[in-house]
Backbone as numpy.savetxt, mean C-alpha at the origin, in Angstrom:
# Nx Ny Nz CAx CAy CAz Cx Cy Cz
-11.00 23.88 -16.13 -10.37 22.57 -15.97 -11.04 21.53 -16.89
-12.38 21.52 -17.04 -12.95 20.75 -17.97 -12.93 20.75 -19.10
-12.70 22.11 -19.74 -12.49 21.85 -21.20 -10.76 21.83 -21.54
-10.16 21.53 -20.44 -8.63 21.45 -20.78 -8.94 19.99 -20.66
-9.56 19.05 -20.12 -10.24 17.91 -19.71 -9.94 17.11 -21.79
-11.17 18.05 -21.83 -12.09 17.87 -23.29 -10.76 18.08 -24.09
-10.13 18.73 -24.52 -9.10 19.51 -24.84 -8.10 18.16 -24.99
-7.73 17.82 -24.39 -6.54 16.74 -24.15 -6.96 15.59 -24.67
-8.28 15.41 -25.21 -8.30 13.99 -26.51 -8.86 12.72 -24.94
-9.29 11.30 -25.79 -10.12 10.48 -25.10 -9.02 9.90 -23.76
-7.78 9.83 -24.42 -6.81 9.16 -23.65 -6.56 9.43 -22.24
-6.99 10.73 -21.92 -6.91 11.27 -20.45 -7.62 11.29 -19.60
-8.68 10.32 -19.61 -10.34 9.76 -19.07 -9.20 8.52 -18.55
-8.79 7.36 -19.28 -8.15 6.78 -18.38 -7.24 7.37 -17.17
-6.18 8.31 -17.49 -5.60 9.16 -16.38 -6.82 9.23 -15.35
-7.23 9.88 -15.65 -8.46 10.43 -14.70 -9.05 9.18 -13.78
-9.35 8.13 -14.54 -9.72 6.58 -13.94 -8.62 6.79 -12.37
-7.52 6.55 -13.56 -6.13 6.06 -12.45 -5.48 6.77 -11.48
-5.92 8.43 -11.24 -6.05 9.45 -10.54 -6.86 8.64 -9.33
-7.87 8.75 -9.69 -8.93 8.66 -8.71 -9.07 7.16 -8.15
-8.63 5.92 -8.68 -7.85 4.92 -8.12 -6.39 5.41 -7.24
-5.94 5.88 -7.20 -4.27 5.97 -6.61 -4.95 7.20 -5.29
-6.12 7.90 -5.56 -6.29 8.88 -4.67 -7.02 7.92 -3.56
-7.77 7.00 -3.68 -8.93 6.07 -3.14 -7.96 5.04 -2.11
-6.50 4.88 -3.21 -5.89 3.68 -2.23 -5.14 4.50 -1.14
-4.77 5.40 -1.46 -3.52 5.86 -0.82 -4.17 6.53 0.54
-5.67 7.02 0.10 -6.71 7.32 1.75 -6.91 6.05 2.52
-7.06 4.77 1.69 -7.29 3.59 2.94 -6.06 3.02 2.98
-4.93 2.94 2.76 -3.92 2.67 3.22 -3.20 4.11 4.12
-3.81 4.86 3.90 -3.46 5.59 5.11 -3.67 5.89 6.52
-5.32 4.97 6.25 -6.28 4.74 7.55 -5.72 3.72 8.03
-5.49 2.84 7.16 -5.01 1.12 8.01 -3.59 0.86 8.32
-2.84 1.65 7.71 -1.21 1.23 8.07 -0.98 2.71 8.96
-1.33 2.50 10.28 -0.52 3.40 11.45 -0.22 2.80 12.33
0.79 2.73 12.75 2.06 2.39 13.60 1.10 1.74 15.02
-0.24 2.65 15.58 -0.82 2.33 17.00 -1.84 1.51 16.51
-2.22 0.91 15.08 -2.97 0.19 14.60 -2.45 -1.17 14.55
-1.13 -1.13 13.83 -0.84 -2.17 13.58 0.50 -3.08 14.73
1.45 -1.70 14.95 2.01 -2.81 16.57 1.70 -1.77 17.35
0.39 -2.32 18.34 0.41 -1.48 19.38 1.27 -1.00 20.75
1.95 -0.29 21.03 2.51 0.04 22.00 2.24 -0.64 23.37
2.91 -1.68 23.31 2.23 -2.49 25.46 1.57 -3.32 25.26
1.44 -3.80 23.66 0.87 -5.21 23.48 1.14 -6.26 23.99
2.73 -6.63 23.98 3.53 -7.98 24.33 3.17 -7.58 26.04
3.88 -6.80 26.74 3.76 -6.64 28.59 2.61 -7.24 28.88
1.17 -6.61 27.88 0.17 -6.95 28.61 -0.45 -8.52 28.71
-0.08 -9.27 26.84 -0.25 -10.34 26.70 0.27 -11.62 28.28
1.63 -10.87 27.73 2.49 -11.63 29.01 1.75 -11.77 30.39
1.65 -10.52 30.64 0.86 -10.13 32.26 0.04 -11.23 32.37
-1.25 -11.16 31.24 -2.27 -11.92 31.30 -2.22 -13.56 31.65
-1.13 -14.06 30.40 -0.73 -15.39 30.25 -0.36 -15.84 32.16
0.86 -15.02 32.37 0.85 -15.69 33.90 -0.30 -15.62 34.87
-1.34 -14.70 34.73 -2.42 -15.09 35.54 -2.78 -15.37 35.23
-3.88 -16.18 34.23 -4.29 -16.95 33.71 -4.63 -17.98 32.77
-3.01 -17.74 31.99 -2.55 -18.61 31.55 -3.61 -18.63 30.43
-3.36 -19.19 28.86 -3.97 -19.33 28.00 -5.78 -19.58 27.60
-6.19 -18.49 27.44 -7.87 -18.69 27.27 -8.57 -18.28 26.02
-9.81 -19.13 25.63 -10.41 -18.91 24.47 -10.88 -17.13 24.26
-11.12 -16.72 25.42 -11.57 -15.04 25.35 -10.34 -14.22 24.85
-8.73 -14.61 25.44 -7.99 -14.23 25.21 -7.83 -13.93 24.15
-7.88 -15.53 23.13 -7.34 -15.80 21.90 -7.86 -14.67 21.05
-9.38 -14.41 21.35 -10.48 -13.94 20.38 -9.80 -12.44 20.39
-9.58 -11.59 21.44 -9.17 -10.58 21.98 -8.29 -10.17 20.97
-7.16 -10.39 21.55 -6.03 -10.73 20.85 -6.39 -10.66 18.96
-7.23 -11.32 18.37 -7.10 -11.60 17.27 -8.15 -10.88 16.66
-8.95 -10.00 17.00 -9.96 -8.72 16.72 -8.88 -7.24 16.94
-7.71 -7.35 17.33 -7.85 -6.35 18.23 -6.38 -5.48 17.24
-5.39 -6.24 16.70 -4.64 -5.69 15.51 -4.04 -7.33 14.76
-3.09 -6.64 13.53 -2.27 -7.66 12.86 -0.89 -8.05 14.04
-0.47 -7.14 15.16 0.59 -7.89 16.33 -0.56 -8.93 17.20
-1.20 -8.47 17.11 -2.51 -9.60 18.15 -2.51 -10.96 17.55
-2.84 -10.97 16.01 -2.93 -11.94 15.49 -1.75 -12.94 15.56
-0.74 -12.50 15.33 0.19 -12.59 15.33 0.59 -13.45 16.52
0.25 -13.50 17.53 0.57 -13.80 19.11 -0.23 -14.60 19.88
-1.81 -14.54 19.31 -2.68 -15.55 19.29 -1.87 -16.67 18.69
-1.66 -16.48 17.47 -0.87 -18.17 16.83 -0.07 -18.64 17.60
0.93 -17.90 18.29 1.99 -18.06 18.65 1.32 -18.99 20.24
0.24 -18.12 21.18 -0.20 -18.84 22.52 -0.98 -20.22 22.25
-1.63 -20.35 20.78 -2.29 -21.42 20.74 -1.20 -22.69 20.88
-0.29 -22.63 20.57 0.86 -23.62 20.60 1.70 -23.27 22.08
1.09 -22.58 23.02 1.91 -22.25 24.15 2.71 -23.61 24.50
1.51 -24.86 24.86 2.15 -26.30 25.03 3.55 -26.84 24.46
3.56 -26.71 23.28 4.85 -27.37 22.46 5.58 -27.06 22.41
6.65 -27.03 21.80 7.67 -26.99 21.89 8.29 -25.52 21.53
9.09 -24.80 21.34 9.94 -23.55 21.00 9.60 -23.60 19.63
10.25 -24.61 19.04 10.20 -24.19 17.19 8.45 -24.44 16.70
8.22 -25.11 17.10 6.40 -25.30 16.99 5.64 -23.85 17.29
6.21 -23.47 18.14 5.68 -22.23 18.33 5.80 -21.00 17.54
7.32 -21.24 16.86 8.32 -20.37 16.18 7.47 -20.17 15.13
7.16 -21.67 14.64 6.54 -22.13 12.86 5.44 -21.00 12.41
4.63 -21.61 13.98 3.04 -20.81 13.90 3.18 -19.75 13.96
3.72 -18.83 14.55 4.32 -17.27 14.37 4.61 -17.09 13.53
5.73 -17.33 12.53 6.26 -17.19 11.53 4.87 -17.56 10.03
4.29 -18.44 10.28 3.32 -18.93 9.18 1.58 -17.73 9.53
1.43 -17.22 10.73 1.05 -16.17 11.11 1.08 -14.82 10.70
2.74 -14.51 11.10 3.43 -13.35 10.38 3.18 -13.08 8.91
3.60 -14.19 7.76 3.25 -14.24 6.77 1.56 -13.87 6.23
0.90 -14.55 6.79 -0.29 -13.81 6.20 -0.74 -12.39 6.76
-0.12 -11.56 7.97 -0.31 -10.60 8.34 0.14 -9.28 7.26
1.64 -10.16 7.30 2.35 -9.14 6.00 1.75 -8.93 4.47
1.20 -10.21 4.44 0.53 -10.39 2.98 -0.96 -9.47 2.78
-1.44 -8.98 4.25 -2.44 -8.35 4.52 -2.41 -6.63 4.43
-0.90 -6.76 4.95 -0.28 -5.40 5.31 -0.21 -4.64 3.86
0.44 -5.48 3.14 0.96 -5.02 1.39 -0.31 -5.12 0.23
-1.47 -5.12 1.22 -2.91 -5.10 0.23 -2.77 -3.63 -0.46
-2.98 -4.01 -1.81 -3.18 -2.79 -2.32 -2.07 -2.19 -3.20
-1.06 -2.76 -2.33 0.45 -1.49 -2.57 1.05 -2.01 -4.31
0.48 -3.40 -4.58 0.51 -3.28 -5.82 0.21 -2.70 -6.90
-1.27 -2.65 -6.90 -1.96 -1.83 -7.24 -1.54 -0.15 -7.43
-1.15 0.40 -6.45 -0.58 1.68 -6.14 0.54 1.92 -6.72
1.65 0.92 -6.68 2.85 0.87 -7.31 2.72 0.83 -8.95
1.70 0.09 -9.35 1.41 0.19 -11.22 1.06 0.91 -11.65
-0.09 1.84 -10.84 -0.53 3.28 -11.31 0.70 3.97 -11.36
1.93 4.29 -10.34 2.57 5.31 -10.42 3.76 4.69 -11.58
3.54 3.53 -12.02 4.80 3.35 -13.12 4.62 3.70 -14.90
3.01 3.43 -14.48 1.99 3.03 -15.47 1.68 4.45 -16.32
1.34 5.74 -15.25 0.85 7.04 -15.68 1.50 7.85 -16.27
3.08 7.88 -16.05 3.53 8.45 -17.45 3.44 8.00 -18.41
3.38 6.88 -18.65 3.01 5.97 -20.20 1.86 5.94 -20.58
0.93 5.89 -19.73 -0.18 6.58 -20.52 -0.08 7.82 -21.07
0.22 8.61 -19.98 0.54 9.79 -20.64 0.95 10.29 -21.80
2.13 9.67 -21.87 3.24 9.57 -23.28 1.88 9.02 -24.25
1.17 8.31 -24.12 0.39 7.40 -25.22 -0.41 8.54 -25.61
-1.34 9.36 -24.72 -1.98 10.14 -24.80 -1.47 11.60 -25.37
-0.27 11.70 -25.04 0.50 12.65 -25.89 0.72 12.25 -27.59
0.97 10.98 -27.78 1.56 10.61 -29.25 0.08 10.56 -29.80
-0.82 10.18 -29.69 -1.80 10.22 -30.30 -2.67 11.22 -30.29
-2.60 12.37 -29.67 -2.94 13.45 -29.86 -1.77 14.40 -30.61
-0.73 14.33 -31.20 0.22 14.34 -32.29 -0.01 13.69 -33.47
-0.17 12.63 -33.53 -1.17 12.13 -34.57 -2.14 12.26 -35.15
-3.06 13.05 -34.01 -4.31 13.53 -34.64 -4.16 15.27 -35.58
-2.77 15.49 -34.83 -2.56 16.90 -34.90 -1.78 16.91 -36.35
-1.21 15.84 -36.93 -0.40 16.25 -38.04 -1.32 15.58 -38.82
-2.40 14.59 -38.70 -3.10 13.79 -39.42 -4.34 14.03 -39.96
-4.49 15.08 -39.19 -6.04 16.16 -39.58 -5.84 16.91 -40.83
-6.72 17.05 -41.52 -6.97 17.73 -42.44 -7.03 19.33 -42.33
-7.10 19.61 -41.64 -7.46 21.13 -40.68 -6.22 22.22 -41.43
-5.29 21.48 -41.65 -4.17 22.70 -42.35 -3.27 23.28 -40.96
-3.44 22.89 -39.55 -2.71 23.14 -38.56 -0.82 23.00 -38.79
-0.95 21.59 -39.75 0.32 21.58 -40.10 1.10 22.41 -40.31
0.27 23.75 -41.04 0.73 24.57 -42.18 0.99 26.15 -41.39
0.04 26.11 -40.33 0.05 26.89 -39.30 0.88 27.10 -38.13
1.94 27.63 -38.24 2.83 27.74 -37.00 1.79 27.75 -35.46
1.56 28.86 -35.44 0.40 29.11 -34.04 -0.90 28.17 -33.99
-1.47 27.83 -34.60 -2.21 26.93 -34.80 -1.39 25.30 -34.43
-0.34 25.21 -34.69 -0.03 23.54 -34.63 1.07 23.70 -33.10
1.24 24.60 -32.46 1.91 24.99 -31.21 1.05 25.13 -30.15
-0.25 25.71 -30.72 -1.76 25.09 -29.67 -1.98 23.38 -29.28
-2.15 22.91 -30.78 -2.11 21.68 -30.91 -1.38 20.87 -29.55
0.01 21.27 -30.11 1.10 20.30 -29.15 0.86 20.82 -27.46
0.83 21.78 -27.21 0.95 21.87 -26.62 -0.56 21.45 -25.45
-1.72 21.28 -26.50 -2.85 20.81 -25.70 -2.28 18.90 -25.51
-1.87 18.52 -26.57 -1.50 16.97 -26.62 -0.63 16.77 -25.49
0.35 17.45 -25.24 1.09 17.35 -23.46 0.38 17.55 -22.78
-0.39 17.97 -22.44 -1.40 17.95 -21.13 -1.39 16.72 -20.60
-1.56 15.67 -21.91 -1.52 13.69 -20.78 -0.40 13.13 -19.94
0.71 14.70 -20.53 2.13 14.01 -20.11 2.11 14.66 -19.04
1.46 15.63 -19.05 1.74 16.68 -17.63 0.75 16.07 -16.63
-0.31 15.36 -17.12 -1.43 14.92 -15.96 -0.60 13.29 -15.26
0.08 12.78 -16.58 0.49 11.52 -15.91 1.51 11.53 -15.52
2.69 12.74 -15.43 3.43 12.81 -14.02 2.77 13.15 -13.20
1.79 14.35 -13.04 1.13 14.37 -11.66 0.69 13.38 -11.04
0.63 12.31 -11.62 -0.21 11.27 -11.31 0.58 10.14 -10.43
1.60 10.29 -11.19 2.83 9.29 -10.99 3.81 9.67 -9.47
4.11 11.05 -9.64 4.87 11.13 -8.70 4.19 11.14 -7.03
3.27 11.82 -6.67 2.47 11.24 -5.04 2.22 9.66 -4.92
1.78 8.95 -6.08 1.51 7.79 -6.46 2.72 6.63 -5.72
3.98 7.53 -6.64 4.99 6.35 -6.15 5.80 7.42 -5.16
5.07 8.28 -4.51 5.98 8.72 -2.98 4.93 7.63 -2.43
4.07 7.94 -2.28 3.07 7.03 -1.43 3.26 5.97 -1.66
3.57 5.12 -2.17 3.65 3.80 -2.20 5.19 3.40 -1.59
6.22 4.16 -2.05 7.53 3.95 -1.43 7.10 4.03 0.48
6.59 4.93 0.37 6.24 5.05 2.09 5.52 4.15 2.68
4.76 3.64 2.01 3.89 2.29 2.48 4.72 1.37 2.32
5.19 0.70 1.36 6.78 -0.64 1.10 7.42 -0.22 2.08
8.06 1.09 2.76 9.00 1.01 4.29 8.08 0.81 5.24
6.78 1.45 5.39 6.28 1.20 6.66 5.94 -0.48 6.96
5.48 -0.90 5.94 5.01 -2.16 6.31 6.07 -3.10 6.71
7.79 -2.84 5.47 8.63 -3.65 6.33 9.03 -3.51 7.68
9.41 -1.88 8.19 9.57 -1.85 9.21 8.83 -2.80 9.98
7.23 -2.24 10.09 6.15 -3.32 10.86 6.98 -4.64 11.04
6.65 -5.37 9.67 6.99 -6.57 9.85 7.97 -7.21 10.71
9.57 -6.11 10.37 10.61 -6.36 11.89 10.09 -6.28 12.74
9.63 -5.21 13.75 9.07 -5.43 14.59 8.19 -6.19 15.20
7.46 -6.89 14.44 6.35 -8.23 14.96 7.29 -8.99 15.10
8.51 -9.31 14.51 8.81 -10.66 14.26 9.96 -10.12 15.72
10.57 -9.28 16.08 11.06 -8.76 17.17 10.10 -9.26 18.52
9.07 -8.34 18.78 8.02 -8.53 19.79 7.72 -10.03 19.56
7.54 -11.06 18.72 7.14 -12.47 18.83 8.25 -13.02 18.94
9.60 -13.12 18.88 10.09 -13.60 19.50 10.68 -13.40 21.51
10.71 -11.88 21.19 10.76 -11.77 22.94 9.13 -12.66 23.89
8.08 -12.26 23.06 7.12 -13.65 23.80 7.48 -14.92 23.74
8.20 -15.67 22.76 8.56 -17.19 22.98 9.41 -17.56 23.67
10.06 -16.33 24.03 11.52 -16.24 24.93 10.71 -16.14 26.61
10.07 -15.44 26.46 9.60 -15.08 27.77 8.35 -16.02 28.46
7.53 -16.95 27.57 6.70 -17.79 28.05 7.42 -19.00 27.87
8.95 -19.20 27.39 9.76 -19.97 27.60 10.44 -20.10 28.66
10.19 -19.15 29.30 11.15 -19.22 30.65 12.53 -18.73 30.01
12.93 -17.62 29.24 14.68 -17.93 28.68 14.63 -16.30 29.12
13.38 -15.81 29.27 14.14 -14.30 29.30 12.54 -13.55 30.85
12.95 -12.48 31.13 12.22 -11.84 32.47 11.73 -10.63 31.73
């Protein structure tokens, strides 16, 4: 593997960079975006439960806001329990937003590697073609000799689809999971404004 490494010219050390970036994100976005992490199952019932017995508290808040991105989420929403419906709405909604903005850490990143690595690739291919017709070596002149060549110079193209395609499955899967998420918070926070509103049981 290493001297196919060596073999494939300087250009495929970046691949290799951007491999091992796309392998790094796609393990901690796999740790942090799960479904019992981020809306926990019996979050809202229990919030609720709590609120009518004891009605809004600083331990709560803290709870709540250590505990996932739906917590956070719902803390904003009880700190404004007092005011009004849309006051409450705002802070949820201005809540939500930085949760989501929290959620999609990374996925940029993830998304440029997988657009990015065939073109390196391609780069790393043309210039190892370049080196191959541009050398003095007489490979030109050599059928078998200049069919080694090319075919070592694709190696960047073959490493930067590998690179590309888990890259942008994984990232497509993270862009649905997180929107889904996001419906759902914004689902579960409104059945709480409804329900510490008195509009719904």
């Amino acid at each position: 593997m290493f001297s196919i490494i060596q073999a494939a010219g300087w250009p495929i050390w970046f691949l290799l960079l951007a491999s091992v970036i796309a392998v790094a994100l796609i393990i901690e976005r796999g740790v942090a975006l799960r479904r019992a992490k981020v809306v926990p199952a019996g979050l809202l019932q229990s919030v609720v439960a709590e609120y009518r017995r004891s009605g809004v508290t600083e331990d709560l808040l803290k709870r709540l806001d250590a505990h996932s991105p739906l917590g956070r989420v719902f803390a904003a929403g009880l700190r404004n329990d007092k005011s009004s419906r849309e006051v409450m709405k705002e802070s949820i909604e201005e809540a939500g937003r930085g949760v989501a903005h929290e959620l999609e850490r990374f996925l940029t990143t993830l998304g440029t590697i997988a657009s990015m690595s065939p073109l390196m690739g391609l780069f790393g291919t043309v210039v190892g073609m370049i080196e191959i017709f541009g050398s003095g070596t007489g490979a030109g002149h050599d059928p078998q000799q200049l069919a080694h060549g090319i075919s070592i110079a694709l190696y960047n193209t073959g490493f930067g689809l590998l690179i590309a395609i888990p890259a942008m499955i994984f990232y497509r899967h993270f862009r649905a999971f997180v929107d889904s998420c996001v419906i759902e918070m914004e689902q579960q926070a409104l059945k709480l404004i409804e329900q510490l509103h008195g509009e719904r049981r």
